[in-house]
GUSETI-286198 format. One line per 10 residues: number of its first residue (from 0); their letters; for each residue x, y, z of N, C-alpha, C, O. Coordinates in steps of 0.02 Angstrom, whole numbers. Layout:
NUM> A> X Y Z X Y Z X Y Z X Y Z | ...
//
This chain:
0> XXXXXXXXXX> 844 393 4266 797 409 4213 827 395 4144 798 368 4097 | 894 418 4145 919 415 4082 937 344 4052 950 332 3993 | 935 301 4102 941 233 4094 889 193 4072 889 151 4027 | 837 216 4118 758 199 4090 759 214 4030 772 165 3994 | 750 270 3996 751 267 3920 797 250 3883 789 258 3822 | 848 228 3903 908 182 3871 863 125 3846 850 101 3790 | 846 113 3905 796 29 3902 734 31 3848 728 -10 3802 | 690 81 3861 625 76 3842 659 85 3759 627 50 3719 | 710 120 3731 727 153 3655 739 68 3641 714 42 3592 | 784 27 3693 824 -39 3645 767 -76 3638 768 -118 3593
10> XXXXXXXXXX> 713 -70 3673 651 -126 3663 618 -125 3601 606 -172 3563 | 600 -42 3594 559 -10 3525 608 -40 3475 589 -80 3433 | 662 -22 3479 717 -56 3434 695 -121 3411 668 -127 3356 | 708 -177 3458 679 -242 3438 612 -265 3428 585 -319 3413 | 594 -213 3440 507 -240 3426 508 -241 3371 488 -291 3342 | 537 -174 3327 513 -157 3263 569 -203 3221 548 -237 3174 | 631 -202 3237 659 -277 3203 617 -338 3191 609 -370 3140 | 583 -349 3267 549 -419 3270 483 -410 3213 458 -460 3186 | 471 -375 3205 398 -326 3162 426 -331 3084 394 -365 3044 | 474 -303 3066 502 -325 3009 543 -377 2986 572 -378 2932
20> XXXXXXXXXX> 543 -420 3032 578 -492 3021 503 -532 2999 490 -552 2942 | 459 -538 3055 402 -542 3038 378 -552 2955 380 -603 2920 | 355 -483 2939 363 -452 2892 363 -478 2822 323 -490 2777 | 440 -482 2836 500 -539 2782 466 -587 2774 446 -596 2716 | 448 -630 2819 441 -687 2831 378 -720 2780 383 -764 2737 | 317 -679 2804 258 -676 2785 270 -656 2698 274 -699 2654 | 273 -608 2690 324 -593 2629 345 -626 2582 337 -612 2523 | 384 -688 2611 419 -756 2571 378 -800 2563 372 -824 2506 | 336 -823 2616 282 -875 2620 245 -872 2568 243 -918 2527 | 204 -809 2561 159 -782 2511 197 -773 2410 159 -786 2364
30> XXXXXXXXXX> 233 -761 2403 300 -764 2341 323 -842 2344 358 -861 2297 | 303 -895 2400 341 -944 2386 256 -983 2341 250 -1008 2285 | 205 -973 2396 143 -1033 2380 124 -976 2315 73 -998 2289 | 141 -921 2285 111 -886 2221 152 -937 2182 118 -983 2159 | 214 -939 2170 258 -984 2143 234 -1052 2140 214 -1076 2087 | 235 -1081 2190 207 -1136 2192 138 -1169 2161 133 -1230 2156 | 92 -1129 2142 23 -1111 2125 35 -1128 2044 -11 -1157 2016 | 95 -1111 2006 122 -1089 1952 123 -1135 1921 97 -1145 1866 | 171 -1190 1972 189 -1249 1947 144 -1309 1962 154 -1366 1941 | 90 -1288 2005 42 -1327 1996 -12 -1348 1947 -41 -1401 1937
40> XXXXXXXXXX> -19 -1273 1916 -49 -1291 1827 -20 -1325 1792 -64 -1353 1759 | 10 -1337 1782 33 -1346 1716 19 -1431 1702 -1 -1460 1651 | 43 -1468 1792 44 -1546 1787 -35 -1554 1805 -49 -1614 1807 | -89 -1514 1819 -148 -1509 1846 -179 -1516 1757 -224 -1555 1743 | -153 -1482 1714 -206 -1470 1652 -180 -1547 1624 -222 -1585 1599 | -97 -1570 1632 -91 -1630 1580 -145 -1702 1608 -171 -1750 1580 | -143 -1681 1665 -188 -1756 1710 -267 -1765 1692 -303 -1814 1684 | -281 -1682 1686 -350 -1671 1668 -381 -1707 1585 -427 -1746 1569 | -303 -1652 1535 -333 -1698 1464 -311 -1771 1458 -340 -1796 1410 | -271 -1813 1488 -254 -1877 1512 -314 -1915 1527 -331 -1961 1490
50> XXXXXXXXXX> -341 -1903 1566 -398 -1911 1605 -452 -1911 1539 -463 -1963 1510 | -477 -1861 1524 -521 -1857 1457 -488 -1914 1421 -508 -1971 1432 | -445 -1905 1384 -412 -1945 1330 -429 -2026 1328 -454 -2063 1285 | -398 -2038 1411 -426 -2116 1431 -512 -2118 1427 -546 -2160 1396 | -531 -2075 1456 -601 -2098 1443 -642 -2125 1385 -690 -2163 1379 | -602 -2091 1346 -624 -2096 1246 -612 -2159 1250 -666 -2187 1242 | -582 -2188 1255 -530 -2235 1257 -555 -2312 1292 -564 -2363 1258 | -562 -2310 1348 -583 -2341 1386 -660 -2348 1415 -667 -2363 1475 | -719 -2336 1373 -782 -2349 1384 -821 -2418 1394 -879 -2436 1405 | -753 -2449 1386 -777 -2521 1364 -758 -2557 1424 -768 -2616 1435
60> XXXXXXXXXX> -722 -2499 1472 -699 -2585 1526 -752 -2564 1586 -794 -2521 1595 | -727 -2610 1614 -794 -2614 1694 -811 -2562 1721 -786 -2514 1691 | -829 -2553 1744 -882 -2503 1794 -815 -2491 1874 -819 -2441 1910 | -776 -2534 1883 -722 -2501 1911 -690 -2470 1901 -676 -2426 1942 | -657 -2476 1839 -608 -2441 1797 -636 -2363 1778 -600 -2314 1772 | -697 -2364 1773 -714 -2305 1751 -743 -2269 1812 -777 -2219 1801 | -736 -2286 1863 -761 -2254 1934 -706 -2227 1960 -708 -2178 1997 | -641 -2264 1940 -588 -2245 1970 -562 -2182 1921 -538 -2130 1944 | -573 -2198 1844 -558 -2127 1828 -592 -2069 1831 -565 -2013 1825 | -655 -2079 1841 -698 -2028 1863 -688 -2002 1920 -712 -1945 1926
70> XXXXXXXXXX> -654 -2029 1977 -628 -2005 2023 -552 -1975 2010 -527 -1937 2052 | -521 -1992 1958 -464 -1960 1952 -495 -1876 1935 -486 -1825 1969 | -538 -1885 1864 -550 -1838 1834 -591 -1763 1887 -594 -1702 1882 | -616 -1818 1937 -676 -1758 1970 -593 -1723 2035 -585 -1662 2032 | -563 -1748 2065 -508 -1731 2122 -478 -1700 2052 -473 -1643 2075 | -459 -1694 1999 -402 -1657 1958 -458 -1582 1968 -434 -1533 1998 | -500 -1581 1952 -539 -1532 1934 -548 -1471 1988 -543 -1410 1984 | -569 -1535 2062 -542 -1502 2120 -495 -1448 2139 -492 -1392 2164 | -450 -1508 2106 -374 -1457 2147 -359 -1401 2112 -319 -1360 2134 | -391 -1392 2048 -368 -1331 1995 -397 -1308 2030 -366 -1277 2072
80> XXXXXXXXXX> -487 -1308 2037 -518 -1242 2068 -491 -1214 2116 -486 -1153 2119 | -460 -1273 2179 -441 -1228 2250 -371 -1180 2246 -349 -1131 2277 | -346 -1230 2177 -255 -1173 2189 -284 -1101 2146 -259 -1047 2160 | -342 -1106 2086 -351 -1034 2091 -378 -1000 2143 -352 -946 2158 | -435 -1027 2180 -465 -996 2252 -415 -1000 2294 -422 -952 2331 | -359 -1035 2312 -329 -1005 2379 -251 -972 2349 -224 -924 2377 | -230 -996 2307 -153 -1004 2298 -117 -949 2263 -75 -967 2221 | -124 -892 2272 -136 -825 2238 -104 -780 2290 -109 -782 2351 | -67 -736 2249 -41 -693 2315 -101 -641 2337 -92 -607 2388 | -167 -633 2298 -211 -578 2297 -252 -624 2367 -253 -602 2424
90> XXXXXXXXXX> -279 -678 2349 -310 -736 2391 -294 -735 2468 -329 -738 2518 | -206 -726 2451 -177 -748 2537 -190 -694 2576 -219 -693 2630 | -152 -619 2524 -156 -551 2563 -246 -552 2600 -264 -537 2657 | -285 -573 2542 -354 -532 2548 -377 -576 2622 -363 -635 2632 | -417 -531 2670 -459 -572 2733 -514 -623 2711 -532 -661 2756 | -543 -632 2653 -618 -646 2627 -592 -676 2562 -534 -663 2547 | -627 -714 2520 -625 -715 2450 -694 -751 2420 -742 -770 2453 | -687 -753 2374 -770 -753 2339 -790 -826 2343 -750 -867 2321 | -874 -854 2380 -899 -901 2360 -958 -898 2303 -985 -846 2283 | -973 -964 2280 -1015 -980 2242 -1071 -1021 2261 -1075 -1077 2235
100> XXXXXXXXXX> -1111 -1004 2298 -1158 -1042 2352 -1206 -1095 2302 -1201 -1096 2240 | -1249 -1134 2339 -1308 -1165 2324 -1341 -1192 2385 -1312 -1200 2438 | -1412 -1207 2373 -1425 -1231 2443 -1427 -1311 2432 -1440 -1343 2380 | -1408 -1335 2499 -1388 -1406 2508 -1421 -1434 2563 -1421 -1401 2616 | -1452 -1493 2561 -1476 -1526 2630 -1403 -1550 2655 -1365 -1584 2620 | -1393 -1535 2700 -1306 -1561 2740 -1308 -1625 2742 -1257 -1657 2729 | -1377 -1662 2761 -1371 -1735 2774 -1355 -1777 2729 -1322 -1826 2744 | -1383 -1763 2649 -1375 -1796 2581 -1278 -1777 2578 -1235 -1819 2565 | -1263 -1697 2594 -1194 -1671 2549 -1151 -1716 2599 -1096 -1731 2574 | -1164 -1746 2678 -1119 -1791 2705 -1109 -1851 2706 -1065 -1875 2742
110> XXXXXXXXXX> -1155 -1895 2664 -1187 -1945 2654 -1133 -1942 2589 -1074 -1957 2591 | -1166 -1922 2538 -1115 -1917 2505 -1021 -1920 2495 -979 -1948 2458 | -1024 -1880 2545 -941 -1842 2520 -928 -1906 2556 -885 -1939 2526 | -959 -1945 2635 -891 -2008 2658 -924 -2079 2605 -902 -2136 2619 | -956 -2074 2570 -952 -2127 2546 -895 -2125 2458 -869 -2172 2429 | -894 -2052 2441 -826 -2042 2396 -780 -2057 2439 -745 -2097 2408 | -749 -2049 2509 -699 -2024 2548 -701 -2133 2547 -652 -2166 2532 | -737 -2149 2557 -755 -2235 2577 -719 -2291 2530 -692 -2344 2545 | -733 -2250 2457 -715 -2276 2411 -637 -2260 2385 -597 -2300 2360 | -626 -2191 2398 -568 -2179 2373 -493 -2209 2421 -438 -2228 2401
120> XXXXXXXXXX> -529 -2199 2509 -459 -2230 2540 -506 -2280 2592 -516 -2262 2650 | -528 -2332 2571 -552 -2389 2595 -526 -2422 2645 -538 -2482 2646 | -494 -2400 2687 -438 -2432 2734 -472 -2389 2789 -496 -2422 2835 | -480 -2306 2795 -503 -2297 2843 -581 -2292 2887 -631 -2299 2851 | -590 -2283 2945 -641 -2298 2976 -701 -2229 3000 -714 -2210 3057 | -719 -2212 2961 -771 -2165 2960 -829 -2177 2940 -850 -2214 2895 | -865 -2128 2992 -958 -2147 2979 -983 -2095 2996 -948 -2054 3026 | -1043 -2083 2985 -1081 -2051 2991 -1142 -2062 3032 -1191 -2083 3002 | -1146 -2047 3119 -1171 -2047 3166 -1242 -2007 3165 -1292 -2040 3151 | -1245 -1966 3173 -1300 -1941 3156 -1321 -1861 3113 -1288 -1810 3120
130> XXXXXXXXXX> -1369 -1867 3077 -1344 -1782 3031 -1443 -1768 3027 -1484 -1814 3024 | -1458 -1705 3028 -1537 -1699 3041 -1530 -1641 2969 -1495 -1600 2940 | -1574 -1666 2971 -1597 -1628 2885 -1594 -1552 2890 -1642 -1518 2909 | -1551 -1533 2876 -1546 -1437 2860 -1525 -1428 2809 -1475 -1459 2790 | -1558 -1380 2769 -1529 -1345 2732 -1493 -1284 2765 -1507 -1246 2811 | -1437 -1292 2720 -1369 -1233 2696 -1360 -1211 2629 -1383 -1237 2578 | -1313 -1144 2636 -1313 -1123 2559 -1225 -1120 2578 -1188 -1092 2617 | -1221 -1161 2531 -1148 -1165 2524 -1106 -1188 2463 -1133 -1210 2412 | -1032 -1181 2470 -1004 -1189 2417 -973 -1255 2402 -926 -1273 2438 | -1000 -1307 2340 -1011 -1359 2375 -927 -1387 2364 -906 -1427 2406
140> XXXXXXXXXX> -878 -1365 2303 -835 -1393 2324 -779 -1358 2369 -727 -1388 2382 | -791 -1296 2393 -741 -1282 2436 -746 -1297 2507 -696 -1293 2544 | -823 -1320 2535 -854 -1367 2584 -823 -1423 2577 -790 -1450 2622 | -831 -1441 2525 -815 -1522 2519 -767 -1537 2535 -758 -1589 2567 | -700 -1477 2510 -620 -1493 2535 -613 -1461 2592 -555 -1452 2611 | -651 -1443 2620 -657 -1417 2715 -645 -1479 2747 -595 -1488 2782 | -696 -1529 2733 -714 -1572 2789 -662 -1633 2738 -638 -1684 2764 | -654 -1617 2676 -594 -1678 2678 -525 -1662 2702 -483 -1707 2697 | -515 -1624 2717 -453 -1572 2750 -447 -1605 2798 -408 -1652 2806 | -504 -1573 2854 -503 -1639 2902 -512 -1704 2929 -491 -1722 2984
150> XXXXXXXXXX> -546 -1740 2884 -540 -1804 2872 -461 -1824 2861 -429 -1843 2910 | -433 -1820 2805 -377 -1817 2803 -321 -1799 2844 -268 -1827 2833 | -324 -1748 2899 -284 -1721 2952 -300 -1803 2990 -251 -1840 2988 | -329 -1816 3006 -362 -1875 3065 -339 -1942 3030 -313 -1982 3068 | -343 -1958 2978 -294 -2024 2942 -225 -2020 2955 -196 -2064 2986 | -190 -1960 2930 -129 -1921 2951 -104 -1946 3024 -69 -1995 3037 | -131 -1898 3065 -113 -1895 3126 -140 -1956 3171 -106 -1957 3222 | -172 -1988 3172 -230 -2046 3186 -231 -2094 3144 -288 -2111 3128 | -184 -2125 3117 -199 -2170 3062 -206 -2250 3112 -174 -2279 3156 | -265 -2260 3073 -296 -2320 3106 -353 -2311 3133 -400 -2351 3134
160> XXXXXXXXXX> -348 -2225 3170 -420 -2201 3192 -480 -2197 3203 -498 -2144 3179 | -539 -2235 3234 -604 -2217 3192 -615 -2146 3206 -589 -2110 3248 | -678 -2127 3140 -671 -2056 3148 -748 -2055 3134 -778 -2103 3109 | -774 -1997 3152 -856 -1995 3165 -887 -1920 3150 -856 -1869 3166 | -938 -1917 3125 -937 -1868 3108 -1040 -1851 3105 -1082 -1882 3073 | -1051 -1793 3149 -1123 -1783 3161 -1126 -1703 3140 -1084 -1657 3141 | -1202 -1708 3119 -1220 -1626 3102 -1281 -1631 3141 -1316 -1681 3136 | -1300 -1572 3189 -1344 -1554 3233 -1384 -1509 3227 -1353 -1458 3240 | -1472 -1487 3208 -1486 -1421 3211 -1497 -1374 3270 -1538 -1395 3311 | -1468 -1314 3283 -1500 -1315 3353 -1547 -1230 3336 -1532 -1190 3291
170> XXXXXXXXXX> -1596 -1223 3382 -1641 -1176 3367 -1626 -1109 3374 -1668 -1064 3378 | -1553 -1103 3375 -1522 -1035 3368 -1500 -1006 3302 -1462 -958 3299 | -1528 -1040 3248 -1512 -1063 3176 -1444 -1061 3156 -1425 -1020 3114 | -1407 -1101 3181 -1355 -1150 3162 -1335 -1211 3166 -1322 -1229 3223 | -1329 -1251 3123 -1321 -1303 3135 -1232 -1327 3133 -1186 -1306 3097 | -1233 -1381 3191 -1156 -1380 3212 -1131 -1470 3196 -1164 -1520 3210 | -1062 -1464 3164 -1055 -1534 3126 -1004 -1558 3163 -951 -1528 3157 | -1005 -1588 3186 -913 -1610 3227 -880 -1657 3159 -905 -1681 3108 | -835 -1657 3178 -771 -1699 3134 -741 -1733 3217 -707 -1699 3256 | -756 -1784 3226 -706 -1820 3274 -668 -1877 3265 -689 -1928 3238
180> XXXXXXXXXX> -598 -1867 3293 -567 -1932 3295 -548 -1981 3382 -560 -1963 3440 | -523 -2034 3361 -515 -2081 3431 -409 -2079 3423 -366 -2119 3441 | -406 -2019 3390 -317 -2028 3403 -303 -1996 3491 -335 -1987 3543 | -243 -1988 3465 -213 -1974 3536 -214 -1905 3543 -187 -1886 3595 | -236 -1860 3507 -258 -1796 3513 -182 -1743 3514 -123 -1760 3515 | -215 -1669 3514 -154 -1622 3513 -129 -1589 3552 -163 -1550 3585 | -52 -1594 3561 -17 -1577 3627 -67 -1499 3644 -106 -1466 3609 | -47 -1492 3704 -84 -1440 3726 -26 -1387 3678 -48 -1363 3626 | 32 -1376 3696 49 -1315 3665 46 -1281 3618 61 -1221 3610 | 15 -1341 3563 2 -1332 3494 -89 -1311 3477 -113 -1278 3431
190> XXXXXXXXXX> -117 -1339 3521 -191 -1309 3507 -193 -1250 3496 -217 -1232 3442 | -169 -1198 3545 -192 -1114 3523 -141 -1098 3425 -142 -1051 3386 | -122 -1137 3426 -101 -1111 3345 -103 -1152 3290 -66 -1146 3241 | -160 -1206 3301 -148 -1274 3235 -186 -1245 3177 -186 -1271 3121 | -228 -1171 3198 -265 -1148 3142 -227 -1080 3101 -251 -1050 3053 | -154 -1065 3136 -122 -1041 3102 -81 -1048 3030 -38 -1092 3030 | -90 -1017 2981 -56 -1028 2928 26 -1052 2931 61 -1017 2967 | 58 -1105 2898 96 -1134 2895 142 -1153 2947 202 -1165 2946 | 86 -1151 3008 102 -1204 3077 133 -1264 3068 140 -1278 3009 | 155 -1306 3110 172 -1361 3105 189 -1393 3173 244 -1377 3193
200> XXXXXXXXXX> 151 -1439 3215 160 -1457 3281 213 -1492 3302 256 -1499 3258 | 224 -1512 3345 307 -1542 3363 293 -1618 3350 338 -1660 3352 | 241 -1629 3339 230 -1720 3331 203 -1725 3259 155 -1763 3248 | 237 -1682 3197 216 -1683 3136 277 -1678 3115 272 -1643 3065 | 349 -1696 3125 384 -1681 3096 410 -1719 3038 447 -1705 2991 | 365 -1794 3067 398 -1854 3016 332 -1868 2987 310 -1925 2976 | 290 -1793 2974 216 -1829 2916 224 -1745 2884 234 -1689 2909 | 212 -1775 2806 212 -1731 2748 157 -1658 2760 104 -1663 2791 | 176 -1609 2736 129 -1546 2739 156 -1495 2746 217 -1493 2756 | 116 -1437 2742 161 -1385 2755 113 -1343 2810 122 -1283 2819
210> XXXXXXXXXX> 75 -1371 2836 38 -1325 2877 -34 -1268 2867 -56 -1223 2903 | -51 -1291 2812 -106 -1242 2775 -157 -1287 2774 -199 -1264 2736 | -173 -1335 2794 -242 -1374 2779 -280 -1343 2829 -325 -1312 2800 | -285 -1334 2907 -310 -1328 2956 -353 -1239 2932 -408 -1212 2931 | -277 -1223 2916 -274 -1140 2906 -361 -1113 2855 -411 -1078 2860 | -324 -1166 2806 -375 -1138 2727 -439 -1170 2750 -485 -1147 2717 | -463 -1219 2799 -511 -1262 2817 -556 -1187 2857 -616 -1174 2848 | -515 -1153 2893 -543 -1104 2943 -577 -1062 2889 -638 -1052 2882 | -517 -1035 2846 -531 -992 2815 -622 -971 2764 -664 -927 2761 | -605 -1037 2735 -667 -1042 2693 -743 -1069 2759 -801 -1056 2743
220> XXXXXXXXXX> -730 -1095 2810 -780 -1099 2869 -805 -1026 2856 -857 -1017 2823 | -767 -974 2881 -782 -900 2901 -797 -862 2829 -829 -810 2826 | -770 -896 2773 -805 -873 2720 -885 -908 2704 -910 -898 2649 | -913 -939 2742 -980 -930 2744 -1017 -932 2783 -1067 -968 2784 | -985 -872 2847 -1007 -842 2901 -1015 -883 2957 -1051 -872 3006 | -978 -935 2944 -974 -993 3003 -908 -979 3055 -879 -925 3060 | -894 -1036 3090 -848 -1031 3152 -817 -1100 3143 -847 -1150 3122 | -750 -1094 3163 -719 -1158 3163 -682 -1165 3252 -655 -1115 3275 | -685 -1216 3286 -642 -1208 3343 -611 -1302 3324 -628 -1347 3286 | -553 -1290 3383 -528 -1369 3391 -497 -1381 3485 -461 -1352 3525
230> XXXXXXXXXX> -546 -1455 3480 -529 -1464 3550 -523 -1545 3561 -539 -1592 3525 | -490 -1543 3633 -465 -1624 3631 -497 -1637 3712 -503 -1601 3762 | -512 -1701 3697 -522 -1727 3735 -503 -1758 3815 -443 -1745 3819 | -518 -1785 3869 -472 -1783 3924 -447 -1847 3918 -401 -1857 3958 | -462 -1898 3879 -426 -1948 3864 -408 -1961 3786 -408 -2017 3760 | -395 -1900 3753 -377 -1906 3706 -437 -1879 3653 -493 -1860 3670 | -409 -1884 3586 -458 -1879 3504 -465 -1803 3518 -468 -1772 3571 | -464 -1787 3464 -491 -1710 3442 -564 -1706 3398 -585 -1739 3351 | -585 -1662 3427 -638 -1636 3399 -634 -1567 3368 -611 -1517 3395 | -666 -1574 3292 -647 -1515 3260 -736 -1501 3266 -779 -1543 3252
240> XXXXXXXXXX> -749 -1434 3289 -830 -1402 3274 -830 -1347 3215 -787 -1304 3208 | -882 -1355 3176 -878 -1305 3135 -993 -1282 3145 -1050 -1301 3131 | -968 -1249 3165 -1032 -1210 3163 -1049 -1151 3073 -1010 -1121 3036 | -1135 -1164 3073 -1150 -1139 2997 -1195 -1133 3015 -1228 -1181 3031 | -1221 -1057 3021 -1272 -1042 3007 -1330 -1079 2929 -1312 -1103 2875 | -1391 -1070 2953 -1433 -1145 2892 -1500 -1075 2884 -1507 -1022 2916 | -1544 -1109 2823 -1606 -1067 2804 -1655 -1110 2834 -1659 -1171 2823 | -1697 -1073 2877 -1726 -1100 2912 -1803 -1117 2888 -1841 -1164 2901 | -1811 -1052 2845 -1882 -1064 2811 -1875 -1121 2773 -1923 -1160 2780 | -1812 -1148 2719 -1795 -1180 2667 -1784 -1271 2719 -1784 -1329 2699
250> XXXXXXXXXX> -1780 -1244 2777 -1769 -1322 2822 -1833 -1326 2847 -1843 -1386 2838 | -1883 -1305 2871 -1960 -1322 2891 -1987 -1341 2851 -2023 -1389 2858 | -1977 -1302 2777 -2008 -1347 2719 -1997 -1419 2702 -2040 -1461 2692 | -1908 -1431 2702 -1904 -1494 2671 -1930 -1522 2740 -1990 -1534 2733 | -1909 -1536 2798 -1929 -1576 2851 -2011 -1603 2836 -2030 -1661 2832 | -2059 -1532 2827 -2130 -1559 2788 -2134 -1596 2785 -2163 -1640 2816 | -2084 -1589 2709 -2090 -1626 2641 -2096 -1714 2656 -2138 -1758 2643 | -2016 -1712 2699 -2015 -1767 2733 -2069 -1796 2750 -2102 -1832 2712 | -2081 -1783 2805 -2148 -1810 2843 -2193 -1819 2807 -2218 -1875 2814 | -2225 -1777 2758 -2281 -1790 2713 -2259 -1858 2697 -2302 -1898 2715
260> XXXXXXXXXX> -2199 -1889 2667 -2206 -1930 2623 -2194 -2015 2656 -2189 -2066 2622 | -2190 -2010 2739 -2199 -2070 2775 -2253 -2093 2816 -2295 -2054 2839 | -2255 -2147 2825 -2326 -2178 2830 -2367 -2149 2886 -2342 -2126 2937 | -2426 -2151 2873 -2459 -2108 2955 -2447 -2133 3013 -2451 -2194 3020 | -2433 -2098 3059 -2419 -2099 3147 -2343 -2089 3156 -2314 -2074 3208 | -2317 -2100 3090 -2243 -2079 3078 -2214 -2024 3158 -2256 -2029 3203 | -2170 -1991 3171 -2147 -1939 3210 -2077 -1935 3193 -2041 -1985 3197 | -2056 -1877 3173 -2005 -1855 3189 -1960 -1824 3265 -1976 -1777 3301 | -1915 -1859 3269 -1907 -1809 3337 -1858 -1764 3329 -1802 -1780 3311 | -1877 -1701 3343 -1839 -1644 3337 -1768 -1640 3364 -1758 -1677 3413
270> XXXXXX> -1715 -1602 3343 -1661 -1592 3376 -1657 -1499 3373 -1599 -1479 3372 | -1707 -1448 3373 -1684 -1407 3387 -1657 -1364 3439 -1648 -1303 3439 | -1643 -1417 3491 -1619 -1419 3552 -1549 -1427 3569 -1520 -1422 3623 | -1521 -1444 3493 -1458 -1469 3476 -1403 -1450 3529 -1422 -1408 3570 | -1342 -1472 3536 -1306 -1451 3585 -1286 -1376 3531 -1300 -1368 3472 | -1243 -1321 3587 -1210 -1274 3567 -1143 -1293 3549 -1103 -1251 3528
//
């Protein structure tokens, strides 16, 4: 007996070591990216009035030149907003943090975002397969750096990749968007934790990151009551699902709208059958 609780005392022992090593750990992470957050203003505001400055400046040259700084200027603007929304020790501690919604037809906001994504890294192979008209109320640029999160994970890890990408309504009122790629997909051991904060898989050691894209991608999913999962395929590619709840009164209308405005005998065919 007395041995038995020899045993059971040294375990409690290390648990609670392992519990405050833990702890530590989490601790540093959070004091390192507050820090880090710090020094990201400062070169974030000079790029921004840079950016302005040239514009004054440069009204006069082509319509490339000024697309490309407009794309500098709109990604500078970006990244300030997200390092105040994520990069905060209040942000990391907190489970939730605040959106700023609007409602969006998904099909226009994906249409959109890969033809910025088209223009800005023109080398890779993404399209847009199929997307059915729903409205969502969402936040449009912390959405926006969701699905470029993973876009970007899939150039990364998949470079050369094609990558594909569909939004589905289904009549349970959510509509579900895959992000897929044709890479070689993720070791099994690493799936149950690629959505953990500052993860890092055993076949990432020689590509840049620190492990928070997947993480902050989840995060802001579930900040607008959605679901994120990730799964691979039996011959490979990962599929990222992000399920979002959509307004359904606000999607029967536009669909209408639609239809009103194409020629008679027109049909739509429904997808509220959508897969789960």
């Amino acid at each position: 007996m007395a041995y038995r609780t020899y045993g059971v005392i040294n375990r409690r022992v290390d648990a609670l070591a392992s519990g405050q090593r833990a702890d530590q750990l989490a601790s540093e992470q959070r004091t390192f990216i507050t820090m880090l957050s710090h020094e990201f203003r400062t070169p974030l505001a000079i790029i921004q009035r840079s950016a302005e400055i040239l514009g004054l400046h440069l009204q006069k040259e082509p319509e490339s030149v000024l697309n490309r700084l407009s794309t500098i200027q709109s990604n500078a603007r970006q990244l300030s907003g997200l390092v105040d929304a994520f990069l905060t020790k209040e942000t990391l501690d907190s489970a939730t943090f605040t959106t700023t919604r609007e409602a969006v037809s998904i099909d226009t906001f994906l249409r959109d975002l890969i033809a910025q994504r088209q223009r800005e890294v023109p080398g890779q192979n993404i399209s847009l397969i199929q997307s059915d008209v729903v409205i969502v109320e969402i936040d449009r640029i912390l959405m926006e750096r969701a699905l470029i999160n993973l876009i970007e994970n899939a150039r990364k890890y998949a470079p050369g990749a094609a990558v594909w990408i569909s939004a589905e309504r289904a009549a349970n009122g959510y509509v579900y968007i895959r992000v897929v790629d044709e890479g070689p997909g993720i070791a099994a051991d690493d799936l149950q934790n690629v959505l953990n904060a500052f993860y890092r898989g055993r076949d990432s050691v020689k590509i840049q990151g620190v492990g928070l894209g997947l993480h902050l991608t989840k995060r802001i999913i579930e900040a607008h009551d959605g679901s994120l999962s990730v799964s691979v395929g039996e011959e490979g590619g990962t599929t990222i699902l992000i399920k979002l709840p959509y307004d359904r009164d606000m999607t029967v209308l536009r669909n209408n709208e639609n239809r009103a405005g194409f020629p008679l005998g027109y049909t739509e065919t429904s997808h509220d059958g959508g897969r789960p």
